[in-house]
C-alpha positions in Angstrom: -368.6 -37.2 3.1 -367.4 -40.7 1.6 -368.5 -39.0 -1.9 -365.8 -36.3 -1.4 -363.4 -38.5 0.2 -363.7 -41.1 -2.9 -363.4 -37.9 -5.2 -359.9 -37.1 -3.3 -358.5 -40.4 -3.7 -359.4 -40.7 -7.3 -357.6 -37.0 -8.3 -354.8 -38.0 -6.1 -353.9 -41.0 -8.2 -354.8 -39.2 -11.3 -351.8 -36.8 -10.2 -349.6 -39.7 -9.2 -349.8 -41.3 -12.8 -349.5 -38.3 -14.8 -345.6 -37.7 -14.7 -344.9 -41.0 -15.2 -347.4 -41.1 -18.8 -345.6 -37.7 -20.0 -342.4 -39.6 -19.0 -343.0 -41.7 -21.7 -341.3 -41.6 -25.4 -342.7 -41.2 -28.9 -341.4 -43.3 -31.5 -339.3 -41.7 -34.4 -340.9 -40.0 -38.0 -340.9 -42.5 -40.4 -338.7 -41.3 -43.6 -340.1 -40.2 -46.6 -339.9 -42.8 -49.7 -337.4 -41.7 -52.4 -339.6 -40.0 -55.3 -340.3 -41.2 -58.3 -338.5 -39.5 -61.7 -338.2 -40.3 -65.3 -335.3 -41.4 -66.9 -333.7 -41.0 -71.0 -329.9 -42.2 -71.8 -327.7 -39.9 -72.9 -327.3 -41.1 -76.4 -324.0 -41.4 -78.8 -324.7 -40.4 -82.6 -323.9 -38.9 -85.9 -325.3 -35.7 -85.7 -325.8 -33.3 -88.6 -325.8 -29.9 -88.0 -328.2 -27.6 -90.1 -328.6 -24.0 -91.0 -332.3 -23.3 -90.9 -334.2 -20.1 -91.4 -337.1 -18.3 -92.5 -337.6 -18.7 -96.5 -340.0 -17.1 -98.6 -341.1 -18.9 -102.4 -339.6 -16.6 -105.4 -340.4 -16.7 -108.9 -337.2 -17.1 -111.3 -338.9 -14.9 -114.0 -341.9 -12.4 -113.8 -343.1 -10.3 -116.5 -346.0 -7.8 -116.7 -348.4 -8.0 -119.5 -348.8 -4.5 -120.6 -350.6 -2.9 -123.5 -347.9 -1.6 -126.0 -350.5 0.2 -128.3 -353.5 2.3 -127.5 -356.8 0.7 -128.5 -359.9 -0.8 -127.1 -359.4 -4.0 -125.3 -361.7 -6.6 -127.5 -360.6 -9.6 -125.5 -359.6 -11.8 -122.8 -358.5 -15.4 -123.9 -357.1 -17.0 -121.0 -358.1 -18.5 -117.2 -357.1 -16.5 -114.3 -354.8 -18.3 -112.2 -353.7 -21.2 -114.2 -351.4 -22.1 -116.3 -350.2 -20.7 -119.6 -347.5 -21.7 -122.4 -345.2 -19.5 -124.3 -347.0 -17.7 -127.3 -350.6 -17.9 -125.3 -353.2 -15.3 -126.5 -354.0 -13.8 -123.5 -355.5 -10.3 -125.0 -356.8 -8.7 -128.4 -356.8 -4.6 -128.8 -358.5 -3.8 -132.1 -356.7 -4.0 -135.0 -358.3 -1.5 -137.3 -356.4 1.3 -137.1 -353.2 -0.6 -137.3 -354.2 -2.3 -140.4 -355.0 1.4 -142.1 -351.9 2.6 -140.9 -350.2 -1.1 -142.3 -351.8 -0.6 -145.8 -350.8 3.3 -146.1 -346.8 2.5 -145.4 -346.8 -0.1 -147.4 -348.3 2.4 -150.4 -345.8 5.2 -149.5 -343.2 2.1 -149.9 -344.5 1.0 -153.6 -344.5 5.0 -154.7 -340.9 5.5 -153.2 -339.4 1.9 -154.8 -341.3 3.4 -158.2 -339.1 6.6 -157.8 -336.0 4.7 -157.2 -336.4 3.0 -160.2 -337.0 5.9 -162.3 -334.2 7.6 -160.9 -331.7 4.5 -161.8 -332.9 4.4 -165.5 -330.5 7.1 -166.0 -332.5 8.6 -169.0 -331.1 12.5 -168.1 -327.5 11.3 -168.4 -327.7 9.5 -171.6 -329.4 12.6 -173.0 -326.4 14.7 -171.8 -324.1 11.8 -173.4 -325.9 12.5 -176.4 -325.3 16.2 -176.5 -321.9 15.7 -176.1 -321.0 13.5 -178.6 -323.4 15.9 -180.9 -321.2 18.5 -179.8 -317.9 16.7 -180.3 -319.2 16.1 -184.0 -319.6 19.7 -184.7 -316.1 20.5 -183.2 -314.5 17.4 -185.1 -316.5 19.5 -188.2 -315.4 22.9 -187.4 -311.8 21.7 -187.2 -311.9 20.1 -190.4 -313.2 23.2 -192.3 -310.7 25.6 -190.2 -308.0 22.9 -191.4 -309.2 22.8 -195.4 -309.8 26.7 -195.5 -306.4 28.0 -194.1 -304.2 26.5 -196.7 -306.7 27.8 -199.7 -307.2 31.2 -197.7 -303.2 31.4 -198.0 -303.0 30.9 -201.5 -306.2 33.3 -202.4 -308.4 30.5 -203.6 -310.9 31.2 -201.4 -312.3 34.6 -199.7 -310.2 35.8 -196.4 -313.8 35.8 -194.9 -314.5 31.9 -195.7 -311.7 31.2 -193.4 -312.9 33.6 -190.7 -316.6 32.2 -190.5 -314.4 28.6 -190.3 -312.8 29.8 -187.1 -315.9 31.1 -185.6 -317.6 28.0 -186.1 -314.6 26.1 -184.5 -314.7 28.7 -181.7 -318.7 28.0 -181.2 -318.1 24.4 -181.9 -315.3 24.1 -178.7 -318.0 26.2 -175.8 -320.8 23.7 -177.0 -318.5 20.7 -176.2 -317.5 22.2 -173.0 -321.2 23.0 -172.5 -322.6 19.9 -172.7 -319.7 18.1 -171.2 -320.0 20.8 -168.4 -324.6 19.2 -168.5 -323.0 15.8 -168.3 -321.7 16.4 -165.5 -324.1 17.4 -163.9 -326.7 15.2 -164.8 -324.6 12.3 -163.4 -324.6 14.0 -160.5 -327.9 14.7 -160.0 -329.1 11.6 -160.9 -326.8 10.0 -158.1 -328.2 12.4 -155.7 -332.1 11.1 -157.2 -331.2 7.5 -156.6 -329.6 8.2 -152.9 -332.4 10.7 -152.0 -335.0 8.1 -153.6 -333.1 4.9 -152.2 -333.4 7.1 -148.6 -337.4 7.6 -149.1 -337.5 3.8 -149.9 -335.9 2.2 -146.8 -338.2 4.9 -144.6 -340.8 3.3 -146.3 -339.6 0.1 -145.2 -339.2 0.9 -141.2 -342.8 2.8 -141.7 -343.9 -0.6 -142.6 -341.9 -2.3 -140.3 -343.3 -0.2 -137.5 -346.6 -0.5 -138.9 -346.5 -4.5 -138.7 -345.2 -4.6 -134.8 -347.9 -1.7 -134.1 -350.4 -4.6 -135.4 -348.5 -7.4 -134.1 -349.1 -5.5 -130.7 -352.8 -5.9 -130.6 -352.6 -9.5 -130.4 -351.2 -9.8 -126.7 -349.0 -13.4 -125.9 -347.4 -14.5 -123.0 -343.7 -14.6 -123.5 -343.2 -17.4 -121.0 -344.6 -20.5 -119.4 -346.0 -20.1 -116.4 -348.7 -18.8 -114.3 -351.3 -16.3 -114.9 -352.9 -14.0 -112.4 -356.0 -12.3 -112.8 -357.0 -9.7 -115.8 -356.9 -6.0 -114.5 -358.4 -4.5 -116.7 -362.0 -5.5 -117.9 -362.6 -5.5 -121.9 -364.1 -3.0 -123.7 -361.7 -0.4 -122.0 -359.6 2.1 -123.7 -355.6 0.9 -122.6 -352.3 2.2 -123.7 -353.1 5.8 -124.3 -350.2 7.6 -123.1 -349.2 4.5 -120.7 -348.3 0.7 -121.2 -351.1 -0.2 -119.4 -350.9 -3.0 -116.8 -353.3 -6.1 -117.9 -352.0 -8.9 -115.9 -348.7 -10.9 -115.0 -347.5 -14.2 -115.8 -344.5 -15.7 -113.2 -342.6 -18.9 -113.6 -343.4 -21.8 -111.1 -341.2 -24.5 -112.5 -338.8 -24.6 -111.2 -339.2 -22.3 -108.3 -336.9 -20.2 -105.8 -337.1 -20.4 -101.8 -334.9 -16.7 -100.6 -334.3 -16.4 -97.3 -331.7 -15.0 -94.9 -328.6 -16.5 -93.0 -325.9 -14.8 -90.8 -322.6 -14.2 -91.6 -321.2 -16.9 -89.7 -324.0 -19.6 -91.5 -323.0 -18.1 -94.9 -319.1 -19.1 -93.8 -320.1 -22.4 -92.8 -322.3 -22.8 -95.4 -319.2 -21.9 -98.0 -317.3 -24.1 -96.2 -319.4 -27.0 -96.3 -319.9 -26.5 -100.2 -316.1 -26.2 -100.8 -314.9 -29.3 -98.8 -318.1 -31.6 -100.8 -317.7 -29.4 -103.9 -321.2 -28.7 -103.4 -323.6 -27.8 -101.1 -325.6 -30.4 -99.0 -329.2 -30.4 -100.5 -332.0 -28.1 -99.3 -335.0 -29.3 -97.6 -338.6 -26.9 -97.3 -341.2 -27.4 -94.7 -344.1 -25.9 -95.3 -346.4 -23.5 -93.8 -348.6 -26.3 -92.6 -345.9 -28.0 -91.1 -345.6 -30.9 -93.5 -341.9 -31.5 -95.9 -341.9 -30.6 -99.5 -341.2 -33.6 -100.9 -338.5 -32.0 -103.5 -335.0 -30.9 -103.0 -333.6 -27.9 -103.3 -330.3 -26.7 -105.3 -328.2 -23.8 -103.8 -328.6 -21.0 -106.6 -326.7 -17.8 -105.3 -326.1 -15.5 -102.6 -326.2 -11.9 -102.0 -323.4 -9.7 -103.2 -322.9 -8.2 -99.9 -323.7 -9.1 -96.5 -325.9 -6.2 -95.0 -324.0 -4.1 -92.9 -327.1 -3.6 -90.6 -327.9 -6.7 -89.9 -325.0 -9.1 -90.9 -326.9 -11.4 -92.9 -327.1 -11.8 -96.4 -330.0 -13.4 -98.7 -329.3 -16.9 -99.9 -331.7 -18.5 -102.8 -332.3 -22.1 -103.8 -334.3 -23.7 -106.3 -336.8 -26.4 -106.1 -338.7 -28.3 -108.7 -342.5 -27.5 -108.9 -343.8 -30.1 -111.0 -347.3 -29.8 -109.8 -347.2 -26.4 -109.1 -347.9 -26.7 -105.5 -346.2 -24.1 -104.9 -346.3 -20.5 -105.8 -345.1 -17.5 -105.2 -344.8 -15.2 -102.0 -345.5 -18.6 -100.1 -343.7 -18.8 -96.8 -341.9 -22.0 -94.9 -338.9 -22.8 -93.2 -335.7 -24.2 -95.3 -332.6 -26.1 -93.6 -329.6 -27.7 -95.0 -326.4 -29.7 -93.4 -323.8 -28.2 -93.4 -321.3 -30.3 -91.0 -322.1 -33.5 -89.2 -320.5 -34.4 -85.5 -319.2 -37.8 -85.2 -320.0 -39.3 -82.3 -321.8 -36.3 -80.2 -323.7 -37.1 -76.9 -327.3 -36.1 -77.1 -329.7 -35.8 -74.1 -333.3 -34.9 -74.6 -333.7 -30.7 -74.0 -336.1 -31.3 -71.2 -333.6 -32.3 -69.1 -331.6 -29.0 -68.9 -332.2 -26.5 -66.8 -330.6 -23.3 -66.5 -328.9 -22.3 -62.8 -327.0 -18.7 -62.0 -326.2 -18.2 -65.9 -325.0 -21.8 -66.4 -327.1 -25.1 -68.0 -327.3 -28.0 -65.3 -328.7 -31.5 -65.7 -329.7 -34.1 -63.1 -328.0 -37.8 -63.8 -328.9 -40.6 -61.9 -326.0 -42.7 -61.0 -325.2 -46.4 -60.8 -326.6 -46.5 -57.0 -329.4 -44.2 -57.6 -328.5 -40.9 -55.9 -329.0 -38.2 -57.5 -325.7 -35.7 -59.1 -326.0 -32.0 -60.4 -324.1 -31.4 -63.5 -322.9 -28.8 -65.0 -322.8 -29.2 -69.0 -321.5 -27.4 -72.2 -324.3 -27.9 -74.9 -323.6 -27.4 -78.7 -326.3 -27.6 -81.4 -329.6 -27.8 -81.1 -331.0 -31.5 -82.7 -334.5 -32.2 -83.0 -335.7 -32.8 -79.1 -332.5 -32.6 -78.4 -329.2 -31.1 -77.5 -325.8 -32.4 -78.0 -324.1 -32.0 -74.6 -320.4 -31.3 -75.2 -319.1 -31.6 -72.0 -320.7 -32.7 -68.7 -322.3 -36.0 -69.4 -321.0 -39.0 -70.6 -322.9 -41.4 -73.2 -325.1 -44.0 -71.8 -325.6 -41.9 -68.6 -329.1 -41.6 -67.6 -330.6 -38.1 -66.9 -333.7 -37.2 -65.6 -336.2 -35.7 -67.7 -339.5 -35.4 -65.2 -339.5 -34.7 -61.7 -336.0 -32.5 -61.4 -337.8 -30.3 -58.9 -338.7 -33.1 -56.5 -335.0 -34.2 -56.3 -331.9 -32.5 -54.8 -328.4 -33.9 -55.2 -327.9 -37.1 -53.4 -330.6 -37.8 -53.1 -331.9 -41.6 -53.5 -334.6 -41.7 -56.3 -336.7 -44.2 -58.1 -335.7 -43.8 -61.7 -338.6 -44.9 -64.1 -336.9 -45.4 -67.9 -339.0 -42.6 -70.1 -339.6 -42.6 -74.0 -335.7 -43.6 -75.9 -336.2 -40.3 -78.0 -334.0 -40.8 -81.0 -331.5 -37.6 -82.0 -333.3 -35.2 -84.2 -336.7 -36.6 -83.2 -339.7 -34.0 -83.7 -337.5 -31.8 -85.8 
């Protein structure tokens, strides 16, 4: 019994003290501690603005090395892929047959400049000169007699018939003249037509041999520029050149060497603009395919005739030396050039824009440390970074890590962050 009575008393006070605990308050949360962000200035500089684009590595000059004459290939006198001179041998054809066909035009020549010469000595017309002064004698003869016999005839001193034979031999006398006068004729122009005919067979002569010597001339194979050789494609000891120039090999230019590549309309405008205000373009810088600069310039060469109606760009070329031949056609990179430069622009690093409802929105930390939204207008793209043309103001800090753990006025802890420089990592 004392046992139970002892219990009552104990659950009594237990009930007793129990309002007066949950009576009692808790102390209030204990507010978060600002985060921590990183920081970057808004920077004021000179910024150029480039054109940049896709560019692929153009020789000025190519030519294929074909085989002009058909023959056997006897030779190949040159390392693939290096490079050759003007005038190089590069292949042989044999000769032989050319050389036959050389020696037999230059024969036909000697027989046709013989007949030329025969035909100007002219021996035909002298004989027909000859004739005709014989033939003049006998009428200057028969004229005389006809002359001496008439006045005797008249006075019967000499027989009627003496007189009568005189006329028919001045008669006979006159058609010879005109004969052979008629066989001078004649034989000048026949010997005319000998030397024109024979002056005719000797110049064919001369373009037989002529043709004869480049058909030779052909079997020896030279490169007709410097530059660089690919590989043989055809293996010697084949026949080439029957019925087709066979293809052997091609030799390209390397130095100096073309970069074509592509710009819009609008780049080609600014470009034109920028070339017309310095009176010549900015010059053009090539990166690589392994990422690293070409250590050459570039020269702007020529553009397109017309801009493509399907795509509204156009292909712009420049040349760069290639003094070691490092590069070569069909290579790839990526070419830029300045074509304006912004005095004064404000540049923020491009990590520290993000993009909200179809607008671009940065996070500056102000002079008290709360956090502002911004709304900005950004121009060109530069390096890391983005010139801001409206929206932040130059020596303005904006945060570039930790945007997602802030929210506008909020208090922050700004930690300053690598002072990227404009066009760093471009």
């Amino acid at each position: 019994m004392d046992v139970l009575a002892r219990t009552t008393r104990t659950g009594a006070i237990l009930l007793m003290l129990l309002p007066a605990a949950c009576a009692k308050k808790e102390p209030p949360p204990v507010a978060p501690p600002p985060p921590g962000v990183v920081v970057a200035p808004a920077v004021q500089e000179d910024v150029p603005v480039y054109i940049e684009s896709v560019a692929q590595t153009v020789a000025e000059d190519t030519v294929d090395i074909r085989a002009r004459v058909a023959g056997v290939l006897m030779t190949q006198q040159f390392e693939e892929g290096k490079r050759v001179t003007k005038g190089t041998v590069l292949f042989t054809i044999d000769p032989q047959e050319y050389e036959a066909a050389l020696l037999a035009a230059k024969a036909r020549l000697a027989k046709a400049e013989a007949d030329l010469k025969l035909a100007k000595e002219q021996v035909t017309v002298r004989a027909a000169e000859a004739a005709v002064e014989q033939a003049t004698a006998k009428l200057r003869k028969a004229t005389e007699d006809v002359n001496r016999l008439t006045p005797l005839a008249a006075a019967d001193a000499v027989p009627e018939q003496d007189l009568d034979t005189a006329k028919a031999a001045l008669d006979v006398a006159k058609a010879d003249l005109d004969a052979a006068q008629a066989n001078l004729v004649n034989a000048k122009l026949m010997e005319e037509v000998g030397v024109l005919v024979t002056t005719a067979a000797v110049e064919g002569a001369k373009a037989d041999v002529a043709q004869a010597e480049l058909d030779l001339s052909y079997c020896t194979i030279t490169s007709p520029i410097d530059g660089l050789v690919g590989r043989g494609l055809v293996s010697t000891g084949n026949l080439v050149g029957r019925g087709e120039s066979t293809l052997l090999a091609t030799v390209s230019t390397v130095d100096p060497i073309r970069a074509s590549f592509t710009i819009s309309e609008q780049e080609y405008l600014r470009l034109g603009k920028a070339g017309k205000e310095k009176g010549d373009p900015a010059p053009f810088h090539l990166t690589l395919a392994d990422g690293t600069a070409y250590p050459h310039e570039g020269k702007f060469i020529v553009a397109e005739r017309e801009v493509d109606i399907r795509t509204g760009t156009l292909v712009v070329e420049a040349r760069f030396p290639n003094p070691d031949g490092l590069l070569r056609p069909g290579q790839f990179g990526r070419v830029k050039v300045v074509v304006e430069t912004i005095k004064g622009a404000v540049v923020v690093p491009m990590r520290a824009v993000m993009e909200q409802q179809s607008s671009r929105i940065v996070y500056v930390v102000k002079e008290d440390k709360t956090v502002e939204m911004r709304a900005v207008k950004l121009g060109e793209r530069f390096g890391d970074g983005v010139v801001v043309r409206d929206g932040v103001k130059a020596g303005e800090r904006v945060i570039v890590e930790g945007m997602m753990k802030t929210r506008p006025g909020q208090p922050v802890v700004p930690a300053e962050g690598k002072a990227e420089k404009p066009g760093e990592g471009s």
